[in-house]
Phi, psi and omega in degrees: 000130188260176165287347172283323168308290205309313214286305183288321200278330179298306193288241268286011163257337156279007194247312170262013164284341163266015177240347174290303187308317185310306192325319187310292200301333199125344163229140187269123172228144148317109176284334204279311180326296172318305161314323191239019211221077189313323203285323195282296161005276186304330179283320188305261187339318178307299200294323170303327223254334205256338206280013192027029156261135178279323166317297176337284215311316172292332157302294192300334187270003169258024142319263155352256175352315177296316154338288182287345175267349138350075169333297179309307170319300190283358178243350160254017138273328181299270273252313180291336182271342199281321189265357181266314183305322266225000000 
C-alpha cells in the first residue's frame, strides 16, 4: 500500500461516514453520484452545513475540498468544460 492507497481509503471513509450521517438525517445520497457530480456535491454539502448537526456541518465542510482532489473529478470536469467549449 503507497500513500495514494492510504489517501483514497481515508476519503473514501469520509465519504461514507457523510453519506451515513446524512441517512441519520433522512437523506440519501449517491456515492458514486457524489463523486462524480459537482452540482450534485454541492447540494449534498449545503444540506449537511443546513442540517443542524455540528458533526454533519463538519463532514460537509471537509466534503468538497475532498472532493475537488478526486482525480476522476477532475478529468470529467477537463471532459465537460472540453464539450462546453466545443
Amino acid at each position: 500500500m503507497n500513500a495514494t492507497d492510504s489517501d483514497s481509503d481515508a476519503t473514501l471513509l469520509k465519504l461514507v461516514s457523510f453519506k451515513w450521517l446524512m441517512a441519520g438525517r433522512g437523506w440519501w445520497v449517491d456515492l458514486s453520484r457524489l463523486r462524480n457530480d459537482t452540482a450534485y456535491a454541492r447540494v449534498c454539502a449545503q444540506r449537511g452545513l443546513d442540517s443542524g448537526s455540528e458533526l454533519l456541518r463538519q463532514c460537509s465542510v471537509e466534503l468538497l475540498p475532498l472532493l475537488s482532489a478526486d482525480p476522476r473529478r477532475r478529468a470529467s470536469a477537463a471532459a465537460t468544460a472540453g464539450a462546453v467549449d466545443a
